[in-house]
C-alpha positions as CSV (number, residue, x, y, z in Angstrom):
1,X,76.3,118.0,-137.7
2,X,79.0,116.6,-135.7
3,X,81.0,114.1,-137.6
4,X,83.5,113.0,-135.2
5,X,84.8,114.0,-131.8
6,X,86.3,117.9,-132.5
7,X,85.1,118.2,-136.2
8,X,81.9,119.9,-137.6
9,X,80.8,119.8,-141.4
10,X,77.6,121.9,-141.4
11,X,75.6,121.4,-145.0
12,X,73.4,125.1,-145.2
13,X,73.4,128.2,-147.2
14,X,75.8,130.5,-145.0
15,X,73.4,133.7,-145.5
16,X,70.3,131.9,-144.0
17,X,72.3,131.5,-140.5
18,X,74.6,133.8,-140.3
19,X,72.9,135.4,-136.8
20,X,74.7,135.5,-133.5
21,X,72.3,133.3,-132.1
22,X,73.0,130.6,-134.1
23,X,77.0,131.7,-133.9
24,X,76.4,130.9,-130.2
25,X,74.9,127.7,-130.8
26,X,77.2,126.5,-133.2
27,X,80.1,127.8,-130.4
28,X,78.4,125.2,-128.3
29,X,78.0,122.3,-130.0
30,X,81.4,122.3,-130.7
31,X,82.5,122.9,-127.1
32,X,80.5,119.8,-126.4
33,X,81.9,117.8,-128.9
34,X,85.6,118.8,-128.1
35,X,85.2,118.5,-124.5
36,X,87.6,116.0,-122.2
37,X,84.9,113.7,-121.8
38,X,83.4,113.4,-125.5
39,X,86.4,110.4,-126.0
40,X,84.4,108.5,-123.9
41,X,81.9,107.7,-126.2
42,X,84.3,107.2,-129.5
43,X,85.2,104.3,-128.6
44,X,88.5,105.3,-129.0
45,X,90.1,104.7,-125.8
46,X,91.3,107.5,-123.5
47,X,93.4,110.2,-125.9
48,X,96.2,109.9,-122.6
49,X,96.4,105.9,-123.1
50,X,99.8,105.3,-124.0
51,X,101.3,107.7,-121.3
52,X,98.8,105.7,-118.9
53,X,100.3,102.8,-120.1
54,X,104.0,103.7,-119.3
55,X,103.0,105.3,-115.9
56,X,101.7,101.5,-115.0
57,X,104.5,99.7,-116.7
58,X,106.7,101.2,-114.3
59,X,104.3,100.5,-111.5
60,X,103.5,96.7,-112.5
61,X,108.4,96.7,-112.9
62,X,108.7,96.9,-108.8
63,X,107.0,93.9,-108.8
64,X,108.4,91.8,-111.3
65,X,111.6,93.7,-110.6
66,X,111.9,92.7,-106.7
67,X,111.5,88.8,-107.8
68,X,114.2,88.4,-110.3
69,X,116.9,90.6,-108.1
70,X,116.0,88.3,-104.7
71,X,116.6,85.5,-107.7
72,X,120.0,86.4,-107.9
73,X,120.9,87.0,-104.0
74,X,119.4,84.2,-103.0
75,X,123.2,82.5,-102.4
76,X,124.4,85.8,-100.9
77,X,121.2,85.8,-98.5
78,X,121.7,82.2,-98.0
79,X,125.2,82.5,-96.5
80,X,124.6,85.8,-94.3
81,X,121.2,84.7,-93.1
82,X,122.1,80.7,-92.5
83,X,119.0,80.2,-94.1
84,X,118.0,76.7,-95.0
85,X,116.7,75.4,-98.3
86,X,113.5,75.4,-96.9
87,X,113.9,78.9,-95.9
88,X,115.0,80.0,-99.1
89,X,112.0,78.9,-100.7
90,X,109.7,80.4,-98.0
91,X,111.0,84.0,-99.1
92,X,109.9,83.4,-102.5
93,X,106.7,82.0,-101.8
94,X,105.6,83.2,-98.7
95,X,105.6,86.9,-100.8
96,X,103.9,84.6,-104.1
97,X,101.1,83.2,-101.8
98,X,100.1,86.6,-100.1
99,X,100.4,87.8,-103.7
100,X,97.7,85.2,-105.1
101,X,95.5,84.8,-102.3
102,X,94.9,88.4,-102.0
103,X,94.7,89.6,-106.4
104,X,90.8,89.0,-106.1
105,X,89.9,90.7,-102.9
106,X,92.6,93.7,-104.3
107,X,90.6,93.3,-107.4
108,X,87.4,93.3,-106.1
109,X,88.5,96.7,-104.1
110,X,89.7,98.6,-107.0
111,X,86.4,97.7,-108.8
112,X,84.4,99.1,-105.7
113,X,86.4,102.2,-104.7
114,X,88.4,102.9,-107.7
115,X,91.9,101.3,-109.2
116,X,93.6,104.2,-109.0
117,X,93.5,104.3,-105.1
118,X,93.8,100.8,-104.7
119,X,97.1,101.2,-106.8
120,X,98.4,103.8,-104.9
121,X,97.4,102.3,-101.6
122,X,99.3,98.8,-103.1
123,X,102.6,100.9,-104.0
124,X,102.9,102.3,-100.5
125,X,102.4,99.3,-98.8
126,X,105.2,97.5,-101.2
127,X,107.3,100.1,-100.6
128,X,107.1,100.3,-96.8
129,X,108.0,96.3,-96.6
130,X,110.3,96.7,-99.2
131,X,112.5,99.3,-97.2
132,X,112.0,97.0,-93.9
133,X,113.2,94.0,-95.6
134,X,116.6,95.1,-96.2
135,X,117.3,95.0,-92.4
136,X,116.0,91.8,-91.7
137,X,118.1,90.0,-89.6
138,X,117.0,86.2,-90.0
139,X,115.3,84.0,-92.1
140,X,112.1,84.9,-90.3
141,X,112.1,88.1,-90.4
142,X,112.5,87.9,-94.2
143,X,110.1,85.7,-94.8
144,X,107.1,88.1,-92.9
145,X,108.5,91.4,-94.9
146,X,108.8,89.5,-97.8
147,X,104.7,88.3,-97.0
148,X,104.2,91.8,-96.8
149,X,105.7,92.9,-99.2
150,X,103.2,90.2,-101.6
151,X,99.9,92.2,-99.7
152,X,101.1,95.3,-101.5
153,X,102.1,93.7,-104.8
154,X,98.8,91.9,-105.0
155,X,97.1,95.5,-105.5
156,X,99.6,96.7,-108.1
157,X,99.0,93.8,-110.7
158,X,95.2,93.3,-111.1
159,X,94.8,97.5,-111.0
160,X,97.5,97.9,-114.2
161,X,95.5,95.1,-116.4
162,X,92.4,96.4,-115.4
163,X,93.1,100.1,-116.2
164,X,94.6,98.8,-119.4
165,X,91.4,96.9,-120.4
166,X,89.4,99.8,-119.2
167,X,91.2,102.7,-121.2
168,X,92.3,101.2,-124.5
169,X,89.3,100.1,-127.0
170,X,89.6,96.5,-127.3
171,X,91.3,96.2,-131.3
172,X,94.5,98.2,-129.5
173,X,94.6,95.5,-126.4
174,X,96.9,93.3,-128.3
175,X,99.5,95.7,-128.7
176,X,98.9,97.4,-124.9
177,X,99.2,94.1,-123.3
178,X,101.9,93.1,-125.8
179,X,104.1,96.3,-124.5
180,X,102.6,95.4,-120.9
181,X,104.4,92.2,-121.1
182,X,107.6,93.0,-122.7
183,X,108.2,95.6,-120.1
184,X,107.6,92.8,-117.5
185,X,110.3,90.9,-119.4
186,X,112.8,93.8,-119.5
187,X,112.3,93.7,-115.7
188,X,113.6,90.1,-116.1
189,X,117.0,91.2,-117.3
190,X,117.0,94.5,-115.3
191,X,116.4,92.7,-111.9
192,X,119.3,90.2,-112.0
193,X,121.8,92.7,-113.8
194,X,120.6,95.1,-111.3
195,X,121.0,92.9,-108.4
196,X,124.4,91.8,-109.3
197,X,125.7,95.2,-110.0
198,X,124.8,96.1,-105.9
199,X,125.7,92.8,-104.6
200,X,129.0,93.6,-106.3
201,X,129.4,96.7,-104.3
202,X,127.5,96.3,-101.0
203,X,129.6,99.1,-99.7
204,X,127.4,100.9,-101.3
205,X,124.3,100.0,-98.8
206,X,125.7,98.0,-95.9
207,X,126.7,101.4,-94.2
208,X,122.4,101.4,-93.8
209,X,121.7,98.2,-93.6
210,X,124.5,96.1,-92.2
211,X,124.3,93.4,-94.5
212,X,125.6,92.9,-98.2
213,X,122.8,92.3,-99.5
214,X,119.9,95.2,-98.4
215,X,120.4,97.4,-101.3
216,X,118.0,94.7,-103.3
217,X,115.1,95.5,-101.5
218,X,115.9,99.5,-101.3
219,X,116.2,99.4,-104.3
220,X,112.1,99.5,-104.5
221,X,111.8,102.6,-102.8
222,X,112.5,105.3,-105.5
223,X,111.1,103.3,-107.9
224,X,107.8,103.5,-105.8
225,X,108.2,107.4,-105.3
226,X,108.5,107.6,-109.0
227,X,105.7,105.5,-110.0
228,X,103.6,107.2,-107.4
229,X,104.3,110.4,-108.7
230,X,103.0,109.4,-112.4
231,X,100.0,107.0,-110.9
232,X,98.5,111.0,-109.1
233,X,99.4,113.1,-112.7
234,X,98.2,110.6,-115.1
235,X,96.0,107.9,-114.4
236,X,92.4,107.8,-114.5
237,X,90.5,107.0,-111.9
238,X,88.0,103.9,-112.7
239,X,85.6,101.7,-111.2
240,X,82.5,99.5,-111.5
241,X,79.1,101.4,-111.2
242,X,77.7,98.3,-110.0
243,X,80.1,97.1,-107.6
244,X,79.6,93.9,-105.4
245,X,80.2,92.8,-101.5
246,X,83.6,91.9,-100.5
247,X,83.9,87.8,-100.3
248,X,85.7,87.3,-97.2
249,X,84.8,84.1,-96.5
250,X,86.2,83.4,-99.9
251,X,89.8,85.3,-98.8
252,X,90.2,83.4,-95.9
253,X,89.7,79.8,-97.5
254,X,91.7,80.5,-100.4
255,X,94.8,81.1,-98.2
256,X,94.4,78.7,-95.9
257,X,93.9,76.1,-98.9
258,X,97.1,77.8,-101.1
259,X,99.3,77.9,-97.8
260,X,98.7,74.3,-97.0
261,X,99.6,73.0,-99.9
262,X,102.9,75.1,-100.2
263,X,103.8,74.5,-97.0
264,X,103.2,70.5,-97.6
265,X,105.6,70.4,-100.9
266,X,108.2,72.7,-99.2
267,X,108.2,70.8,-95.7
268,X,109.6,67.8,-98.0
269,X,113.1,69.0,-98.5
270,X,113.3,69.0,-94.5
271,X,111.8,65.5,-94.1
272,X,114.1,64.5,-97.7
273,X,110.5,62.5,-98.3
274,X,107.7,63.2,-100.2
275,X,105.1,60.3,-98.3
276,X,106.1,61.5,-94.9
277,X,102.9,62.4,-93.3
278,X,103.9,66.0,-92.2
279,X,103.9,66.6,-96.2
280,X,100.9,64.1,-97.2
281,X,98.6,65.8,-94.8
282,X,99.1,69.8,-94.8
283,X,98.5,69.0,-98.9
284,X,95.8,66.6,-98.6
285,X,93.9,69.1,-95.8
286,X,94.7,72.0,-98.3
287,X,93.3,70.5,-101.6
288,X,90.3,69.6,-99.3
289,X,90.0,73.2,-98.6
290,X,90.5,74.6,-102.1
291,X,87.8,72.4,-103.1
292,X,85.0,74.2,-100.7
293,X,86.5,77.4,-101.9
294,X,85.4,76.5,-105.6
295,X,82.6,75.3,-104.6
296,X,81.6,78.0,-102.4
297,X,82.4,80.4,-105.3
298,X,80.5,78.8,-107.5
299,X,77.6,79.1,-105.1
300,X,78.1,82.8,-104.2
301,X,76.0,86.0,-105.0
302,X,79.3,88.7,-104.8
303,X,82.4,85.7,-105.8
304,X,85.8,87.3,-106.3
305,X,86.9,84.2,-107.8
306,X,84.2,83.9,-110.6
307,X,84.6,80.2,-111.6
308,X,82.2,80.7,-114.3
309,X,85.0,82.1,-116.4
310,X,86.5,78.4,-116.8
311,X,83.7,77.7,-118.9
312,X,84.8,79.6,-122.0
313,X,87.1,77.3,-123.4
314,X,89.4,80.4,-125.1
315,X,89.7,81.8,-121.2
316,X,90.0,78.5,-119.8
317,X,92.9,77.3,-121.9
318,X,94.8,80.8,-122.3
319,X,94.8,80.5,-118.4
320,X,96.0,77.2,-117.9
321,X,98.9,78.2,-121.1
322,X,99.9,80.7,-119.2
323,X,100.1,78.9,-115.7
324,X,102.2,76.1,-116.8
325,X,104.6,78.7,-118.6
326,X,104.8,80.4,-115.3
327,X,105.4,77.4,-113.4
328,X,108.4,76.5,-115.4
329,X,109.9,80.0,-115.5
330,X,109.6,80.0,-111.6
331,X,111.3,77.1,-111.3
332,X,114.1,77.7,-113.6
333,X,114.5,81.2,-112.4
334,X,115.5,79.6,-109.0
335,X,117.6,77.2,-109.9
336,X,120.0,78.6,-112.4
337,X,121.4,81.3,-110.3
338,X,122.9,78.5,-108.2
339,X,124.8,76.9,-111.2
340,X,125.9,80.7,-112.4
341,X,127.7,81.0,-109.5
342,X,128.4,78.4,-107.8
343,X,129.5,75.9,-110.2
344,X,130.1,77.9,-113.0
345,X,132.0,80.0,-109.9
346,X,130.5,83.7,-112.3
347,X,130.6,86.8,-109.8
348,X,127.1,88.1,-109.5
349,X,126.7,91.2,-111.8
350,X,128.6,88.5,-114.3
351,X,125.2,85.9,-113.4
352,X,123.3,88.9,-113.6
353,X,124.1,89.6,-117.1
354,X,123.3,85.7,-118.0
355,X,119.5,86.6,-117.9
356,X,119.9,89.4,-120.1
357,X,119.2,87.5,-123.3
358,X,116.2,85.6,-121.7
359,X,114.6,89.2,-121.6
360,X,116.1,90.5,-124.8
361,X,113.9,87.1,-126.3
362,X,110.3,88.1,-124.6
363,X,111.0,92.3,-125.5
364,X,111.4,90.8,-128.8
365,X,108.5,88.8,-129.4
366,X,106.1,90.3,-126.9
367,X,104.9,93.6,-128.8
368,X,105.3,91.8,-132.2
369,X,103.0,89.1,-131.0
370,X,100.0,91.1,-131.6
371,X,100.6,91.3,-135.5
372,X,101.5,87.7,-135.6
373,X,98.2,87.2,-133.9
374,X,96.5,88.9,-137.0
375,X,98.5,87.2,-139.2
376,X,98.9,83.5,-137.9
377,X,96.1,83.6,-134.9
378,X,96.3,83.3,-131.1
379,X,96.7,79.0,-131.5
380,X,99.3,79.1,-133.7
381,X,101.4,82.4,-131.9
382,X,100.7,80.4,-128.3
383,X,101.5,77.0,-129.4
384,X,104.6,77.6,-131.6
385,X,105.8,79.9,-128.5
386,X,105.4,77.2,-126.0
387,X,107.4,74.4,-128.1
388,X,110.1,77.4,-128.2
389,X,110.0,77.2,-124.4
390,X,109.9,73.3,-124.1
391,X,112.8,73.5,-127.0
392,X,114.9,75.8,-124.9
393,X,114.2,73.1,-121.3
394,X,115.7,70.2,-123.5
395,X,118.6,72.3,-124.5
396,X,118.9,73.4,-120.4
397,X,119.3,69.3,-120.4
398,X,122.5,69.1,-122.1
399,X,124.3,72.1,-120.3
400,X,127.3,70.7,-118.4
401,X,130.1,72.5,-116.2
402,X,132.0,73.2,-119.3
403,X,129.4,74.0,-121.6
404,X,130.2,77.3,-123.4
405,X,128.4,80.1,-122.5
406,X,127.3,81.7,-125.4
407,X,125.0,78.2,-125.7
408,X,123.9,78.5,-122.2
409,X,123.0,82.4,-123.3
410,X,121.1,81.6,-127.0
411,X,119.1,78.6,-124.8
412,X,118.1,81.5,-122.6
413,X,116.8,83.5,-125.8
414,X,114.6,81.1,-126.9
415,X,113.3,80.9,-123.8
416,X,112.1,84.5,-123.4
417,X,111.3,84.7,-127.0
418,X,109.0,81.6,-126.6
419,X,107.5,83.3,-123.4
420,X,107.2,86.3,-125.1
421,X,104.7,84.7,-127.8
422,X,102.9,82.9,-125.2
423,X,101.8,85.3,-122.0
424,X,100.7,88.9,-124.1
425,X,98.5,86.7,-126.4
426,X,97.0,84.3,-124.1
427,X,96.2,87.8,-121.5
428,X,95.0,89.8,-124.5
429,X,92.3,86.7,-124.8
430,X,91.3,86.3,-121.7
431,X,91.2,90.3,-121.0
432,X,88.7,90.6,-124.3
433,X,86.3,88.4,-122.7
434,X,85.1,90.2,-120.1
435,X,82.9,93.4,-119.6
436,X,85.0,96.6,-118.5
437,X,83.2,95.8,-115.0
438,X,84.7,93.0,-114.5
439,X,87.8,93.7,-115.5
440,X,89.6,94.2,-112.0
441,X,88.2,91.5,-110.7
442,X,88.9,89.1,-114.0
443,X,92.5,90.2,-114.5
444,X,92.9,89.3,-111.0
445,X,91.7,85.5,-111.7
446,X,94.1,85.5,-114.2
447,X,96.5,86.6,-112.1
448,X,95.8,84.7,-109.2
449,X,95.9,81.6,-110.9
450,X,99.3,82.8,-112.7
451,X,100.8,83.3,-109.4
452,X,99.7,80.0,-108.0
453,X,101.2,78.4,-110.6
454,X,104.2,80.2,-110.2
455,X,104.4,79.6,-106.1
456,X,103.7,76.2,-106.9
457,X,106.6,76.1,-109.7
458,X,108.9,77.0,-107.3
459,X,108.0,74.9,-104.0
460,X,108.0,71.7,-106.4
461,X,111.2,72.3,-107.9
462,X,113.0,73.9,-105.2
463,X,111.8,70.6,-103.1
464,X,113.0,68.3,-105.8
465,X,116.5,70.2,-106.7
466,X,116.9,69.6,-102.7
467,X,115.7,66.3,-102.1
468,X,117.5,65.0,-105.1
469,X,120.7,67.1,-104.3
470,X,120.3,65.4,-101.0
471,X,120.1,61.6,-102.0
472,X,122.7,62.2,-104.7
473,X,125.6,64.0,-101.9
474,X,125.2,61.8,-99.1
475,X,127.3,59.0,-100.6
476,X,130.2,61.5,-101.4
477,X,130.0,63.5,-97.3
478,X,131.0,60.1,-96.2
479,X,134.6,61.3,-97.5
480,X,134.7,64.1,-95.1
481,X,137.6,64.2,-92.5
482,X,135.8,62.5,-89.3
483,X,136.8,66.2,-86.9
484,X,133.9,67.8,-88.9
485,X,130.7,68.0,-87.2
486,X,127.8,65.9,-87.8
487,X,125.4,68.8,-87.9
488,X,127.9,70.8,-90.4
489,X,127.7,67.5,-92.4
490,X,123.8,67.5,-92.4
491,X,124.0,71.1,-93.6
492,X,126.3,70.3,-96.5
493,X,123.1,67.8,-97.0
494,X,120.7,70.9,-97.6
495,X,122.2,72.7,-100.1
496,X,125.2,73.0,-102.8
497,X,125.9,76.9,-101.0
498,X,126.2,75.0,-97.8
499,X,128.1,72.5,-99.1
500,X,130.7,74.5,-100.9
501,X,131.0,77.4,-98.1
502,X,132.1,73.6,-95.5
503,X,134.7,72.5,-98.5
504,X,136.0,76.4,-98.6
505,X,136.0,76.8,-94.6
506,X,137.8,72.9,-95.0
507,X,140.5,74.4,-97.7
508,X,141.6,77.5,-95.2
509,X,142.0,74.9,-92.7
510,X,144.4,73.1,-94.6
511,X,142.7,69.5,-95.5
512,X,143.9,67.9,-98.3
513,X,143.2,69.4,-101.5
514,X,142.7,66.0,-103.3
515,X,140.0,64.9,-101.2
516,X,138.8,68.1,-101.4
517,X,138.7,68.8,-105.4
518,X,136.8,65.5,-105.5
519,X,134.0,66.4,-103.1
520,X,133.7,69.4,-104.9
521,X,133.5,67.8,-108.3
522,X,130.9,65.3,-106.6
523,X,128.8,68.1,-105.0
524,X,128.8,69.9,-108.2
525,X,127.5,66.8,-110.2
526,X,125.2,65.9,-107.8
527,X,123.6,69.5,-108.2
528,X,124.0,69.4,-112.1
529,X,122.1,65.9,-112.2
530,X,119.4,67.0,-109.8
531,X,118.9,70.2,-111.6
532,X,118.6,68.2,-114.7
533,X,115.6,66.0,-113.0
534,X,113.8,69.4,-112.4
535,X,114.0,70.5,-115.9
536,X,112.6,67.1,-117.3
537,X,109.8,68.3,-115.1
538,X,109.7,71.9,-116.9
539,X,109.6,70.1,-120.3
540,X,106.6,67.8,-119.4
541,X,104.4,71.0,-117.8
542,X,105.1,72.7,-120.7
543,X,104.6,70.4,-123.6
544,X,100.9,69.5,-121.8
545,X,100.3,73.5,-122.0
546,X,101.2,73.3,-125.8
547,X,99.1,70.1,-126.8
548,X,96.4,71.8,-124.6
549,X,96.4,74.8,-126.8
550,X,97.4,73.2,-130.4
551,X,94.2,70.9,-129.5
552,X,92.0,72.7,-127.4
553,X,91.5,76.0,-127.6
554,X,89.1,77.7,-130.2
555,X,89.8,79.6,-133.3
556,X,89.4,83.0,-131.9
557,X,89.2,86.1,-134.4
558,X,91.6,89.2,-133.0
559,X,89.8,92.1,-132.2
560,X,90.1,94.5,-134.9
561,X,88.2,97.5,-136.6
562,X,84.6,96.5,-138.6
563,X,85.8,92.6,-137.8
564,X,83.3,90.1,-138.8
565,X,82.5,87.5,-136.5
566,X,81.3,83.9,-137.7
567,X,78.7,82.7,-136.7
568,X,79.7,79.6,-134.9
569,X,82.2,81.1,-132.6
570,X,80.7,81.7,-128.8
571,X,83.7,82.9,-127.8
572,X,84.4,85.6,-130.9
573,X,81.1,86.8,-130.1
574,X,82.0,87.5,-126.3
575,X,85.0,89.7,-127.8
576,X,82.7,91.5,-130.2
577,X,80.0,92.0,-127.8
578,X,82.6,93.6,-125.4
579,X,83.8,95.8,-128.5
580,X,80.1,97.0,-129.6
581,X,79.8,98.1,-126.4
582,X,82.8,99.1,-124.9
583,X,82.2,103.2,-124.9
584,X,79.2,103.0,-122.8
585,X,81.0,101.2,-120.4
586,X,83.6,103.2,-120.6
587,X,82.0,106.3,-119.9
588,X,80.6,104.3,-116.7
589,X,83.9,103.1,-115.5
590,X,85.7,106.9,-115.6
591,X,85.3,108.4,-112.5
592,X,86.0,112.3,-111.6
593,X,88.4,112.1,-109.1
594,X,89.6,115.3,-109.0
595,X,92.9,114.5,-110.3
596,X,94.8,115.2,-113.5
597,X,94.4,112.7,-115.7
């Protein structure tokens, strides 16, 4: 009898068989049980996992890889481009908000026509708008290829979790998600380092693209070739045998609702006021709109956005962990490059290099998270993670002009290492919830919800770094020799890049250097103090997400081998149903494609 996949132990007296007939048989009983497809029913994940895993590692790294290098060129962008503060933000979030509003219709797709294509379809179209976004010659332009650029994204993260969930067996999840995520936060030292290094020679592009700062979108391109390359040998192809209709209706109100909003908190650091009714009423008309979009997914036969997720506490909480880590990343993530190198006056492969540690923290604790998970459980990893995080936003409190770097450096440690311990356990949870079915379009509420949070992080933050910058510098322009211009002087208003590139174009014109120095000195408190306000934000978002977790969420048993589940737990039982019956939706979800792989 067959014992396991590939290995017989036959119990009869040898003479009694020994016929070719039964030779035969034997010959095909064990061809049957050594075939490719006979891991499907082991419930030992596919035998190619962990080469899947690193094809769609570097897939998932041109996304998280293009934010955190635009992080760091956002002064260098700012100055070539003109670009307003406003502006800025836009090309961060008009490339997030594409991103969320289309993870569940992506997600949806890959689950009706198969992840892999959707994936490949999502690389191309990222690396098509990548390419075009280095020659964009305005603000405008950048902000469409960057939107773009967030259509093709949105079908690269919701694919990789979902072909994750769908090829490892769910007591390896913790450690697949765990490496998932600590590849995302090597991207987060790799992108500004990366960044730096070819802002530091834009020689080496500007011959292509006529700006200094191109090469940090090109970048993308043979990144995309490579991934593309591994996504055709390697992956699986997988979908849902009972897929559902696309909700379109759905699409359309969840980014008109997400845009409004965005565009309501980011029109403030044009009108310098939060009640101004150009910012009261795109949010008020958005949250309106959001609103019929839950409840028109609640009421839906074929939802993308399955709201009925929220009401599993262990998914519910995990998520809204998650989100509020996120939204303080984003934020920070978007302000400190300013201070790097502009106050602190670093060159930007030297800013670059700052993040380095931030990612060093999250490679760190990431994969290790899943065997503290075993050890200490998900509430304990999650919460002691976030207080790490809301330890490291107090410390970012106390960081003045002079403080020494190596402190700015360890804060930025604990910060990765707290992140680290927070996002693979609480995606590992919400991923071990669901039926492999579901998984593309479930990964892609997490995501979505992520991202929002995110977008949000950084319009709120960006708006208050540049409404505070604003209130705080307008004292101190007053000093400003009367020949400059009143609309140079309402620039120097916007932003501390615009304010130090009018005190620099002041110095080669030969005003004073006292009066100078001291504007300088003022714009760079001003900045300091304002940046300060925005972390006090970060600490409050964060320490909710902590006391949500520490108090809310359930004592969930990890996934492992022959667990037992008690009998009180809802949500453990959700895990180990999805365990008991994960080969036979497995060998539902592979399709024969035609591929390798």
């Amino acid at each position: 009898m067959v014992t396991q996949p590939g290995r017989l132990r036959v119990v009869h007296p040898p003479e009694r068989y020994d016929t070719q007939s039964f030779r035969n048989s034997r010959m095909r009983e064990a061809r049957r049980a050594m075939s490719p497809d006979g891991w499907m029913t082991s419930g030992e994940g596919h035998p190619r996992r962990w080469a899947i895993l690193g094809v769609l590692v570097v897939s998932l790294l041109i996304v998280v890889l293009d934010n955190t290098v635009l992080n760091i060129a956002l002064p260098t962008i700012q100055k070539d481009l003109g670009a307003t503060a406003g502006e800025l933000v836009w090309a961060i979030d008009s490339y997030i908000l594409a991103f969320a509003a289309l993870l569940f219709t992506w997600g949806a797709l890959g689950d009706r026509y198969g992840r892999k294509r959707i994936l490949v379809i999502g690389l191309i179209i990222f690396g098509l708008a990548s390419a075009a976004s280095a020659f964009a010659t305005s603000p405008g332009m950048l902000i469409g290829f960057r939107a773009v650029m967030g259509i093709g994204g949105a079908a690269v993260m919701p694919t990789t979790l979902a072909i994750i969930t769908v090829v490892f067996p769910p007591h390896e999840r913790g450690k697949a998600i765990g490496a998932w995520a600590g590849a995302v936060g090597a991207a987060v030292a790799l992108g500004p380092v990366l960044g730096g290094l070819l802002l530091q020679h834009p020689e080496w592009s500007s011959w292509i693209t006529g700006n200094d700062w191109g090469a940090v979108f090109l970048i993308n391109v043979p990144i995309v070739i490579i991934g593309l390359i591994g996504v055709w040998r390697i992956v699986p192809e997988t979908r849902d045998p009972h897929p559902r209709k696309l909700d379109l209706i759905g699409l359309v109100l969840s980014v008109v609702g997400l845009t409004l909003v965005v565009y309501g908190i980011i029109h403030a650091s044009s009108t310098l006021s939060w009640v101004d009714p150009g910012v009261i009423l795109p949010m008020l008309g958005g949250l309106a709109v959001l609103v019929v979009f839950l409840w028109y997914e609640g009421r839906s036969d074929h939802k993308s956005f399955d709201v009925s997720l929220f009401a599993n506490r262990g998914y519910a909480v995990s998520l809204a962990a998650v989100t509020l880590a996120f939204f303080a990343l984003s934020g920070i993530t978007f302000t400190l490059p300013f201070y790097l190198q502009i106050l602190r006056g670093y060159d930007t492969l030297i800013a670059g290099l700052c993040f380095v540690p931030f990612a060093v923290g999250q490679i760190i604790a990431a994969p290790r998270s899943a065997a503290m998970v075993l050890k200490f459980g998900y509430r304990a990893v999650m919460t002691t993670g976030l207080l790490l995080v809301a330890l490291s936003l107090i410390g970012l409190l106390f960081v003045q002009l002079d403080t020494p770097l190596w402190i700015v450096l360890v804060v930025f440690f604990i910060f990765g290492f707290g992140m680290g311990n927070v996002i693979a356990p609480a995606s590992t949870v919400m991923q071990n919830v669901l039926p492999l079915a579901r998984a593309g379009a479930g990964s892609a509420v997490q995501n979505t919800v992520r991202q929002v949070g995110g977008a949000l992080g950084v319009a709120i933050i960006g708006t208050v770094l540049a409404t505070q910058y604003a209130t705080r510098i307008t004292p101190a322009l007053g000093q400003l020799p009367e020949q400059v211009p009143e609309e140079a002087r309402q620039a120097a208003e916007n932003s501390i890049v615009a304010t130090d590139g009018l005190l620099s174009g002041l110095e080669q014109a030969g005003a004073p250097a006292t009066v100078l120095d001291a504007l300088r000195a003022s714009a760079y408190d001003a900045f300091l103090n304002s940046a300060h306000v925005t972390y006090i934000i970060s600490v409050t978002v964060v320490v909710i997400a902590a006391l949500l977790v520490a108090f809310v969420l359930p004592v969930i048993t990890p996934p492992r081998k022959d667990a037992v589940v008690p009998d009180d737990s809802t949500t453990d039982e959700l895990v180990r149903e999805e365990e008991i019956a994960y080969p036979e939706q497995l060998s539902e979800e592979i399709a024969d494609d035609g591929r390798p792989g």
